[in-house]
C-alpha positions in Angstrom: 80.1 142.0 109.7 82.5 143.9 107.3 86.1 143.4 107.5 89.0 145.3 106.0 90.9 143.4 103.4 93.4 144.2 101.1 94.0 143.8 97.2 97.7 143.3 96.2 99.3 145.3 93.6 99.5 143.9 90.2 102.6 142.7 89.3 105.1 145.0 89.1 103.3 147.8 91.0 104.8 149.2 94.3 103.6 147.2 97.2 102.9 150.9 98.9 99.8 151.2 96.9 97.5 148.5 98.4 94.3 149.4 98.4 91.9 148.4 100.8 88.3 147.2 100.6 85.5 146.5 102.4 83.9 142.7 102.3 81.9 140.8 103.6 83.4 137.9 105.9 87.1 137.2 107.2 89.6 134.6 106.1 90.8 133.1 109.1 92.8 130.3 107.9 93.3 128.4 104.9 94.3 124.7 105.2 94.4 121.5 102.9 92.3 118.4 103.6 94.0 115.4 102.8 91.2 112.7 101.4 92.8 109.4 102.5 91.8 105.4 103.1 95.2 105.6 104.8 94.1 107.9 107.3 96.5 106.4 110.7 99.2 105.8 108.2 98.9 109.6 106.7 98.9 110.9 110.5 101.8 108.7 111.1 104.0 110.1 108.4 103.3 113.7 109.2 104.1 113.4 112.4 107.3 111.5 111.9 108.9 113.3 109.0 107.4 117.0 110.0 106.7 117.2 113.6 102.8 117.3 113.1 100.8 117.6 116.5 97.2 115.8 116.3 95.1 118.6 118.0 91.6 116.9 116.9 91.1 113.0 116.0 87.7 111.0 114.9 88.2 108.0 113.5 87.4 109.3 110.4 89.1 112.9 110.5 92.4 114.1 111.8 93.3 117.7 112.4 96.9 118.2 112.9 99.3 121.4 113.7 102.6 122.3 113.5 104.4 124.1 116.5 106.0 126.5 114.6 102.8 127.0 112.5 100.5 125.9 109.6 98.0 123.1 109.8 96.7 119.7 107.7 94.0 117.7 107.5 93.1 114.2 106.7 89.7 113.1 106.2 88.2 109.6 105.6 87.6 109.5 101.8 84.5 107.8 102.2 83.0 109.4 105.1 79.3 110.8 104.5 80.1 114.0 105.0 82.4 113.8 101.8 79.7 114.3 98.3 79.1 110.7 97.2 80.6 112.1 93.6 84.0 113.0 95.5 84.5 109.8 97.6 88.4 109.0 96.2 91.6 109.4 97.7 93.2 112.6 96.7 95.5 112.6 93.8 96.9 115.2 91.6 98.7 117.1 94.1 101.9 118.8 95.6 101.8 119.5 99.2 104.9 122.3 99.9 106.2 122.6 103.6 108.6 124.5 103.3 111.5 124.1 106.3 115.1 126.0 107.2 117.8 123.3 106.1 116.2 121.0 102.9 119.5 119.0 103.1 119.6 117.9 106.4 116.2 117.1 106.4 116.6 115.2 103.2 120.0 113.2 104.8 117.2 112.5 107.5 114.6 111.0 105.3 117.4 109.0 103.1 118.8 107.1 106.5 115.5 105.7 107.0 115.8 104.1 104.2 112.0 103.3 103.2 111.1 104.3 99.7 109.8 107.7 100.3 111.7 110.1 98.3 110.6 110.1 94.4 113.1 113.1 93.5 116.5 113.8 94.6 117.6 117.1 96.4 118.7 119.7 93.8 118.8 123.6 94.0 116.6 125.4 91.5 117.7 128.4 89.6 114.5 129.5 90.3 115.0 129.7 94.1 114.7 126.7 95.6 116.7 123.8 97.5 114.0 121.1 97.5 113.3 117.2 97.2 109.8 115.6 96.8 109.0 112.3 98.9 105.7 110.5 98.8 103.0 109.9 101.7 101.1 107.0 102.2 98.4 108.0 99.7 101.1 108.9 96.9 100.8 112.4 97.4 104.0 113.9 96.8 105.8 116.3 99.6 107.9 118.9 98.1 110.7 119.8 101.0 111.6 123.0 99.9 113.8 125.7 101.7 114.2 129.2 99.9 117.7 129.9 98.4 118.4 133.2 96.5 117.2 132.6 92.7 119.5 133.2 90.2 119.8 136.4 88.0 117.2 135.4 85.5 114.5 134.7 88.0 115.2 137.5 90.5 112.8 140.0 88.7 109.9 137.0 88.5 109.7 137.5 92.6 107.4 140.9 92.5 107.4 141.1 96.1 111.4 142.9 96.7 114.9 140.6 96.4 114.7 137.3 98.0 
């Protein structure tokens, strides 16, 4: 089955000339899988800090939604299905969720008062009002909410003004 898709303009182009093209196959989502040994204590903390829903639970994978949309993950790092070569907790990473009001959500986090937040919320020139906290595997969770960017970064956003 075909399916129209479309290539984005390269930067700096006018988003009117999208292009379409034909391929084969048809993105319907795209969602990380978080490789955990924490797996109850990972579900835990997304549901407490970002209003997760579990909408599908093994006890070796967790699928989990947000009402207002997106999804996540978590998977058993050493479950079988997992390639023997890749059985380790994920590291490396920023997870971005991205919310209306960073500094209420970051006076939130701070009254619990457990350890979790690894960077202090600041606003970025570049357009952003964020803090990072940590999950229960030390991935780090960048709260971001989208402020206007300042003058030198407004002509890096190539899709319009922010």
């Amino acid at each position: 089955m075909y399916a129209t898709v479309y290539t984005f303009p390269a930067k700096n182009q006018d988003a009117q000339n999208i292009k379409e093209k034909e391929l084969i196959g048809l993105i319907k989502s795209v969602y990380p899988v978080l490789m955990t040994e924490k797996i109850e204590e990972s579900r835990l903390f997304y549901e407490t800090y970002f209003g997760f829903i579990e909408v599908f639970s093994t006890d070796w994978y967790i699928s989990l939604a947000h009402p207002d949309g997106g999804e996540l993950a978590l998977i058993d790092c050493n479950h079988e299905s997992v390639p023997g070569p890749y059985r380790s907790r994920a590291k490396g990473m920023i997870v971005n969720i991205e919310v209306e009001n960073a500094a209420k959500m970051y006076e939130d986090v701070r009254n619990r008062n457990n350890g979790v937040v690894v960077a202090r919320l600041r606003d970025e020139d570049y357009g952003q009002r964020h803090f990072i906290i940590k999950d229960p595997n030390d991935i780090l969770v960048d709260v971001i909410e989208a402020i206007p960017p300042g003058e030198a970064f407004q002509k890096n956003y190539t899709g319009g003004e922010i």
